[in-house]
Backbone atoms as SQL, in Angstrom:
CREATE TABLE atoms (id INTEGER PRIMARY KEY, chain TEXT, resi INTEGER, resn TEXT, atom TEXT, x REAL, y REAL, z REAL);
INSERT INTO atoms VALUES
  (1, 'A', 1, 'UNK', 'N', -22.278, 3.386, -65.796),
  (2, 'A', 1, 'UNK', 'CA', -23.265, 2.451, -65.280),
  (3, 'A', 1, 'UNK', 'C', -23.345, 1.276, -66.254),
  (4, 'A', 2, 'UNK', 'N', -23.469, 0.290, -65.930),
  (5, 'A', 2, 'UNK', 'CA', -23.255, -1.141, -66.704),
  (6, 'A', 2, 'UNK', 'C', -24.909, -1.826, -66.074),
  (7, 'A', 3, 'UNK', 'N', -25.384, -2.352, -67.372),
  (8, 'A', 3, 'UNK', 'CA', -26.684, -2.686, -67.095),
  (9, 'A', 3, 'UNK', 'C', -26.556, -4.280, -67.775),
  (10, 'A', 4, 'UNK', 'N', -26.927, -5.249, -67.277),
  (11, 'A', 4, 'UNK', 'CA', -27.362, -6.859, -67.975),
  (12, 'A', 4, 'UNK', 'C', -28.864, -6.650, -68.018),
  (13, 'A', 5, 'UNK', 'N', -29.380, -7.784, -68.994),
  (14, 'A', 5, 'UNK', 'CA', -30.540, -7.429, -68.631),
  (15, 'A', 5, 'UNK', 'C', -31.401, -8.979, -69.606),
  (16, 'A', 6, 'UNK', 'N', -32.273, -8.983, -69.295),
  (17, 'A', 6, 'UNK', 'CA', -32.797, -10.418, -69.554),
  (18, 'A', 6, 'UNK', 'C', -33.045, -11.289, -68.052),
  (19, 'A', 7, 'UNK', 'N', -34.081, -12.303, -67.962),
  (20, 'A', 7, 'UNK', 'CA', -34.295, -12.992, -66.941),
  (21, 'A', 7, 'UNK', 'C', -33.044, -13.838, -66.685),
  (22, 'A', 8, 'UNK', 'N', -32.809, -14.827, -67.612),
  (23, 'A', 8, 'UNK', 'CA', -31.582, -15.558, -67.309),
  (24, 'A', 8, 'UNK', 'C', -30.094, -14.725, -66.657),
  (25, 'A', 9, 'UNK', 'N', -30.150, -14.137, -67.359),
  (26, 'A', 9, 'UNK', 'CA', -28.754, -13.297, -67.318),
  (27, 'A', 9, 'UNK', 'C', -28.890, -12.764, -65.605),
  (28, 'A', 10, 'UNK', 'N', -29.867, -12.056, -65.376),
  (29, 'A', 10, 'UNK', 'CA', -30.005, -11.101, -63.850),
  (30, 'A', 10, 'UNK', 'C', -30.237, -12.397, -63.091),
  (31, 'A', 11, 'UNK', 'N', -31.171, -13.514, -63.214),
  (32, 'A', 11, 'UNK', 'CA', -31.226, -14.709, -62.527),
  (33, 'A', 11, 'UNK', 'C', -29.869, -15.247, -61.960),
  (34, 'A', 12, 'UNK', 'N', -29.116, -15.810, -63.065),
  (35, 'A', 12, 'UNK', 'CA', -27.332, -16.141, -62.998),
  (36, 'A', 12, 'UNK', 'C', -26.811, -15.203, -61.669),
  (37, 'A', 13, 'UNK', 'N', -26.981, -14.188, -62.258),
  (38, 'A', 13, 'UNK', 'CA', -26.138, -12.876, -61.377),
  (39, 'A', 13, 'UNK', 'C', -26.596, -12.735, -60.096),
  (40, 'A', 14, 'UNK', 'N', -27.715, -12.988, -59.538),
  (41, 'A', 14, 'UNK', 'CA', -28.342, -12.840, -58.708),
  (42, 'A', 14, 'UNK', 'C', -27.749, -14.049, -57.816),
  (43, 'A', 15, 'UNK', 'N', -27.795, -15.652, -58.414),
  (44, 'A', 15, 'UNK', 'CA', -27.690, -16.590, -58.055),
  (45, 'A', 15, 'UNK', 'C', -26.271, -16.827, -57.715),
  (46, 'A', 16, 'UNK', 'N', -25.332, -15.647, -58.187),
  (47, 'A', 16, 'UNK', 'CA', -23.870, -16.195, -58.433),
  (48, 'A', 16, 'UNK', 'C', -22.923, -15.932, -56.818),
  (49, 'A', 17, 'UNK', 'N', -24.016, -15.418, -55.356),
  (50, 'A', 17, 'UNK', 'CA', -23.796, -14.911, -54.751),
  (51, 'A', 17, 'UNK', 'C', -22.872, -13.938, -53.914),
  (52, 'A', 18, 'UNK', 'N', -22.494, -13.843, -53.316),
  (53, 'A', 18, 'UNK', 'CA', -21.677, -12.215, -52.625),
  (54, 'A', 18, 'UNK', 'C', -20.985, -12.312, -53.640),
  (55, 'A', 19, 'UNK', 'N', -19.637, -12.817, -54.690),
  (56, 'A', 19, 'UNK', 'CA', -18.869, -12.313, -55.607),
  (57, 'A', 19, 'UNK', 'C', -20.066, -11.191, -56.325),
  (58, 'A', 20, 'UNK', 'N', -21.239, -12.309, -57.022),
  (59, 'A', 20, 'UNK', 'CA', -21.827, -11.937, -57.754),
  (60, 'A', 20, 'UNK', 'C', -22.811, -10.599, -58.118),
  (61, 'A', 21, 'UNK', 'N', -23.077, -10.714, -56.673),
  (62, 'A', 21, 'UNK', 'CA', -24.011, -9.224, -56.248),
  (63, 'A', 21, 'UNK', 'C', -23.442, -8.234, -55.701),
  (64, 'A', 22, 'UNK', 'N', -22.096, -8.418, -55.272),
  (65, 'A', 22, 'UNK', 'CA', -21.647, -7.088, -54.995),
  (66, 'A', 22, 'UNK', 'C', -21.388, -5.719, -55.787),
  (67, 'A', 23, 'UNK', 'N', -21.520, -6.374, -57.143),
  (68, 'A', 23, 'UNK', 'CA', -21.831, -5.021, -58.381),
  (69, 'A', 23, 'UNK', 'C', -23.099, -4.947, -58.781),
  (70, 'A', 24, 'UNK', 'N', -23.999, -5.276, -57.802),
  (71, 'A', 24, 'UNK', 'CA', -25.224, -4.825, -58.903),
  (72, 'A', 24, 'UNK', 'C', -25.938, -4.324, -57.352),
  (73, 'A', 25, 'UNK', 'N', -26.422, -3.097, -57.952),
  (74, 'A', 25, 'UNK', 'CA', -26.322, -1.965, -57.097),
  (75, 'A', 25, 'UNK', 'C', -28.127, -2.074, -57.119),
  (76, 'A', 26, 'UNK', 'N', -29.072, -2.431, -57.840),
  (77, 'A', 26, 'UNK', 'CA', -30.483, -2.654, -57.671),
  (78, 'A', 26, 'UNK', 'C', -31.446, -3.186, -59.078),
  (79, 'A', 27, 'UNK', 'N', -32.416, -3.836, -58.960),
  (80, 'A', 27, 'UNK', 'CA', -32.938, -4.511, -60.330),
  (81, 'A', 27, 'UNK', 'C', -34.048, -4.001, -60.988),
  (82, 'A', 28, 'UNK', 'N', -34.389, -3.513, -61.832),
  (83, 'A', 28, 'UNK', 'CA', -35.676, -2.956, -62.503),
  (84, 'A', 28, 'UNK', 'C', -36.213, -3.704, -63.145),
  (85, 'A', 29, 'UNK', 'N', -37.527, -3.552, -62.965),
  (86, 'A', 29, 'UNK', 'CA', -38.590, -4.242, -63.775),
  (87, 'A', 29, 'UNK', 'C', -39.521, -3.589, -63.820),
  (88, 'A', 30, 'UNK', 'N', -39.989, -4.267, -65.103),
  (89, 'A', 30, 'UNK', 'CA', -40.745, -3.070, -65.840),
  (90, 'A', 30, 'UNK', 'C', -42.595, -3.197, -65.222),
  (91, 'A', 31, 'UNK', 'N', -42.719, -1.934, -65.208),
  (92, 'A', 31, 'UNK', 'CA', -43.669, -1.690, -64.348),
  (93, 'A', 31, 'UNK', 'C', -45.411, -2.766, -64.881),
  (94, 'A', 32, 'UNK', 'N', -45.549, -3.344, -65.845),
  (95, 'A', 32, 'UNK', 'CA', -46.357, -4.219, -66.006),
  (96, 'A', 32, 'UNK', 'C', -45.602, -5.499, -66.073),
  (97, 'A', 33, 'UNK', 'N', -44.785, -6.198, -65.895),
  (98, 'A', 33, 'UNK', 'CA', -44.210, -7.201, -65.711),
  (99, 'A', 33, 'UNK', 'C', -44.897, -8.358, -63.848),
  (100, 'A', 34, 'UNK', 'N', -45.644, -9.117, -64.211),
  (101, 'A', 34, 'UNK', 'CA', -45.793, -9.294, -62.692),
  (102, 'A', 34, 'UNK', 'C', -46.684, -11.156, -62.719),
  (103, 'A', 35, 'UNK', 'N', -45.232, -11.607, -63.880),
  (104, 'A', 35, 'UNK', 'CA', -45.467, -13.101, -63.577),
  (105, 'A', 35, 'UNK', 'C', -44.737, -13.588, -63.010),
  (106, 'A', 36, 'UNK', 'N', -44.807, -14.985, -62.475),
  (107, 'A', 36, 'UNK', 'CA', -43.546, -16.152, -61.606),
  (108, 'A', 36, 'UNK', 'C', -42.211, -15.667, -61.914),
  (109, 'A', 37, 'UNK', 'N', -41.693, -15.923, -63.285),
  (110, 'A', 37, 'UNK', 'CA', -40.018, -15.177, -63.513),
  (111, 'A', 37, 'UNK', 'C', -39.901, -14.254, -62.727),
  (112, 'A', 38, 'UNK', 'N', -40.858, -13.376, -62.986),
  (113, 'A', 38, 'UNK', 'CA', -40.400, -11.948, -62.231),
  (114, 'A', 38, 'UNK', 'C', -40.496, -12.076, -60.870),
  (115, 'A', 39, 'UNK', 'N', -41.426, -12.427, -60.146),
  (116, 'A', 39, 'UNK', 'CA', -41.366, -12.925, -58.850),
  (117, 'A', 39, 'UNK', 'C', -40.450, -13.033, -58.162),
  (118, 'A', 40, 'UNK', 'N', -39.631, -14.397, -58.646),
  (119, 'A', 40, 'UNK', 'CA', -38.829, -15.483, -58.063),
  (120, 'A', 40, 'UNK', 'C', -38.012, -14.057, -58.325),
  (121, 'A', 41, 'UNK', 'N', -37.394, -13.536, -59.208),
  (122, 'A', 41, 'UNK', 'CA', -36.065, -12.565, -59.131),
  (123, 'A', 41, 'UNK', 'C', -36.230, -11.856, -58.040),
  (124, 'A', 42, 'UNK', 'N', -37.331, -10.786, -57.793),
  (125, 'A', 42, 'UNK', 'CA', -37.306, -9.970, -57.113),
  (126, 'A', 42, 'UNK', 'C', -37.565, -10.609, -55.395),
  (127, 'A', 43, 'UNK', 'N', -38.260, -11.647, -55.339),
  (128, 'A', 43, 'UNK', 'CA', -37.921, -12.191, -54.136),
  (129, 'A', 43, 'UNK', 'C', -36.442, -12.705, -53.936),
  (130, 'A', 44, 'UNK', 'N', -35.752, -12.949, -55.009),
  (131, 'A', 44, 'UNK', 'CA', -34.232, -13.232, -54.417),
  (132, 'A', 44, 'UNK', 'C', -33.532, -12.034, -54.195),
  (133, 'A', 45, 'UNK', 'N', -33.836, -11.029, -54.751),
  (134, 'A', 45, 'UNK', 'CA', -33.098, -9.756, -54.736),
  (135, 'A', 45, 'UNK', 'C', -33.606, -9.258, -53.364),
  (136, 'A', 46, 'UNK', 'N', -34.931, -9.239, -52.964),
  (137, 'A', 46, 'UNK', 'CA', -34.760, -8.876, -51.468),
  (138, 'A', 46, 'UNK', 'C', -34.251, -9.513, -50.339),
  (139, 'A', 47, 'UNK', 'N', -34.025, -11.077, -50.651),
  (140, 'A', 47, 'UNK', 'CA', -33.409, -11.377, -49.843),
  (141, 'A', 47, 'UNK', 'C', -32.002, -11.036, -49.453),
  (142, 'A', 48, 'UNK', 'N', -31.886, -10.778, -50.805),
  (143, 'A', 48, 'UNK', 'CA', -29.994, -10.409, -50.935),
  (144, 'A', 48, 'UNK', 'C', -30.050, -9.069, -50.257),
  (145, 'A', 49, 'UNK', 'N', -31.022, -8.462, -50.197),
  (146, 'A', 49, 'UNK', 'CA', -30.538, -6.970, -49.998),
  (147, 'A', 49, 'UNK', 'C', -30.355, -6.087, -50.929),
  (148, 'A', 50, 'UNK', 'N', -30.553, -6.542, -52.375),
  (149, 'A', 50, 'UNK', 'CA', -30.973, -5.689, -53.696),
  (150, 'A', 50, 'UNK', 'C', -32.003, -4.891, -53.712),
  (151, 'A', 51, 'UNK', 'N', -31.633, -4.190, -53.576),
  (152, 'A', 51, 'UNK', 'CA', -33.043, -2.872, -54.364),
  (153, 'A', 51, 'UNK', 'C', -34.123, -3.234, -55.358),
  (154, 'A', 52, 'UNK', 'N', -35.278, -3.229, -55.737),
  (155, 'A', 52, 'UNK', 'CA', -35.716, -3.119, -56.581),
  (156, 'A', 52, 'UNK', 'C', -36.748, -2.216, -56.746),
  (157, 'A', 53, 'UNK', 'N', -36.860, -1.989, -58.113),
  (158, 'A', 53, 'UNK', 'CA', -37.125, -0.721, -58.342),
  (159, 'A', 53, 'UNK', 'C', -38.395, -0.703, -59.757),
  (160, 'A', 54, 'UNK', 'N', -39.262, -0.250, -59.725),
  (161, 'A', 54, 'UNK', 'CA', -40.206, -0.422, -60.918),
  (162, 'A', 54, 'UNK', 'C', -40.224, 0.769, -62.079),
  (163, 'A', 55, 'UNK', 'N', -40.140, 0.425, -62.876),
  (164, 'A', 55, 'UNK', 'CA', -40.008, 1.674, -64.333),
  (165, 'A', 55, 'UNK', 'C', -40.989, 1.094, -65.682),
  (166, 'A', 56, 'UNK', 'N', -41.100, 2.387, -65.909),
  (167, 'A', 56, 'UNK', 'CA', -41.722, 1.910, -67.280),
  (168, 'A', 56, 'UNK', 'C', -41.072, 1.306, -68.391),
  (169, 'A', 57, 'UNK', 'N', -41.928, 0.514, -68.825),
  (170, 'A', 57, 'UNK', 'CA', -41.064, -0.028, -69.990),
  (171, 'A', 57, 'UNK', 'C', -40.247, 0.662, -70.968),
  (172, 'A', 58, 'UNK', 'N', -40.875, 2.254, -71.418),
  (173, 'A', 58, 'UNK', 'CA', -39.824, 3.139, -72.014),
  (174, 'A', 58, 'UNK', 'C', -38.892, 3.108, -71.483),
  (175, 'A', 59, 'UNK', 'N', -38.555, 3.549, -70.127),
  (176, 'A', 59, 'UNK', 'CA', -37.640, 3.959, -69.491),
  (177, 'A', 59, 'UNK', 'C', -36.454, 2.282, -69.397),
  (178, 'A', 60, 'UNK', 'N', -37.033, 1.686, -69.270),
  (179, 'A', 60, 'UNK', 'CA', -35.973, -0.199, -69.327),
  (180, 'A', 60, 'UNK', 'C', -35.878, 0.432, -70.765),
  (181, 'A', 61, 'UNK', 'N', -36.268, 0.139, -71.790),
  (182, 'A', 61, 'UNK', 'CA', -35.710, 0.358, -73.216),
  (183, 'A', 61, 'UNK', 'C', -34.712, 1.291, -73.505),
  (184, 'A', 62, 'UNK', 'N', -34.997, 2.281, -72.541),
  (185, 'A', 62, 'UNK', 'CA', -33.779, 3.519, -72.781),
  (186, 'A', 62, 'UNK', 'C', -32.788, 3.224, -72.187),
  (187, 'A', 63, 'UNK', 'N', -32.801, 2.465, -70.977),
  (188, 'A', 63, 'UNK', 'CA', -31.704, 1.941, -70.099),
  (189, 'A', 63, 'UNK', 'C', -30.475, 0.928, -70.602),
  (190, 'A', 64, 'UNK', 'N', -31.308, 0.072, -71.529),
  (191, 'A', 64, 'UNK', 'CA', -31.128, -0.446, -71.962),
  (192, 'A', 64, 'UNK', 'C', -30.705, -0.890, -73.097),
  (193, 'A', 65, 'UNK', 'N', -31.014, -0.346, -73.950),
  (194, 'A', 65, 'UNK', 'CA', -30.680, 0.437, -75.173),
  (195, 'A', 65, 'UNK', 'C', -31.685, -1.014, -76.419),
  (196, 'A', 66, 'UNK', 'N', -32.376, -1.424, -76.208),
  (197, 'A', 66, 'UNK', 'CA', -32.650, -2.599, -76.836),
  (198, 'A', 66, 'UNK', 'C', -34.288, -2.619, -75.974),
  (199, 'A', 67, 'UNK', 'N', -35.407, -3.469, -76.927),
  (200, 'A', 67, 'UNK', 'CA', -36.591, -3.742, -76.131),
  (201, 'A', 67, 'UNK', 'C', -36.681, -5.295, -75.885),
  (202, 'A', 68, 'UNK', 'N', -35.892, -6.052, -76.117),
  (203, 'A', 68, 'UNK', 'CA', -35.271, -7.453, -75.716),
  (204, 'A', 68, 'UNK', 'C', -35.064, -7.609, -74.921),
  (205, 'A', 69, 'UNK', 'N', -35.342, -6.599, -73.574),
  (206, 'A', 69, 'UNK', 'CA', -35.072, -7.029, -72.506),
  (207, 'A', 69, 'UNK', 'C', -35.785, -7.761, -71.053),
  (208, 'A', 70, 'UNK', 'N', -36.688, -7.904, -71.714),
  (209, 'A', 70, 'UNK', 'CA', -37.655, -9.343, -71.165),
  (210, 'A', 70, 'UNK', 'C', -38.531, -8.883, -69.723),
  (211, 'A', 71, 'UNK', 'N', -38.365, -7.142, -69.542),
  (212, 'A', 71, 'UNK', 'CA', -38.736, -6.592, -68.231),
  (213, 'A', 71, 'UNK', 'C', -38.140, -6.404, -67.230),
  (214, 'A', 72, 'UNK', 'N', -36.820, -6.889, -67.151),
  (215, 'A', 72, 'UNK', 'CA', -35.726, -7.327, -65.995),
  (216, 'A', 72, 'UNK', 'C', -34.341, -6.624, -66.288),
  (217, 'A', 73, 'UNK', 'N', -33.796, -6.103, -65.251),
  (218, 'A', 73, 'UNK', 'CA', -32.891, -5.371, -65.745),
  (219, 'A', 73, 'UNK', 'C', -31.966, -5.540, -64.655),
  (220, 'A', 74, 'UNK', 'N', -30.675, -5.837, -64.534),
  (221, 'A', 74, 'UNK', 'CA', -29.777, -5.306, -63.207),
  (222, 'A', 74, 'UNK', 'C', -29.025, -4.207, -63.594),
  (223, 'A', 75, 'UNK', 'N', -28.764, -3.419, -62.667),
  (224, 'A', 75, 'UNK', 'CA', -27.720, -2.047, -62.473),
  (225, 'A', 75, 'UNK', 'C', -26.496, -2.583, -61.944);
């Protein structure tokens, strides 16, 4: 499993369309995360047809392997 993770980075990926999203299988964010950045992602991800999915912030840190990850995560 291959994870990016940061707003910019999942933003890009999100934005980079069908090439771009056809590997990213659904987006996590962390379960107190719930400003505009986060928004705008997860409204593009449903449009795309991305999953998203809410976790605790432990659980993004473990995913992740780093707590730099700004709440946002793609799979």
């Amino acid at each position: 499993m291959r994870i990016i993770y940061g707003i910019n980075p999942v933003t890009e990926a999100l934005k980079a369309g069908p090439e771009g999203i056809r590997g990213i299988e659904k987006i996590l964010v962390s379960a107190g995360r719930a400003d505009a950045k986060a928004g705008a992602i997860i409204k593009t991800a449903e449009a795309k047809a991305v999953a998203v999915q809410r976790i605790s912030p432990d659980e993004l840190d473990t995913l992740t392997g780093t707590i730099k990850h700004q709440g946002i995560a793609a799979v």
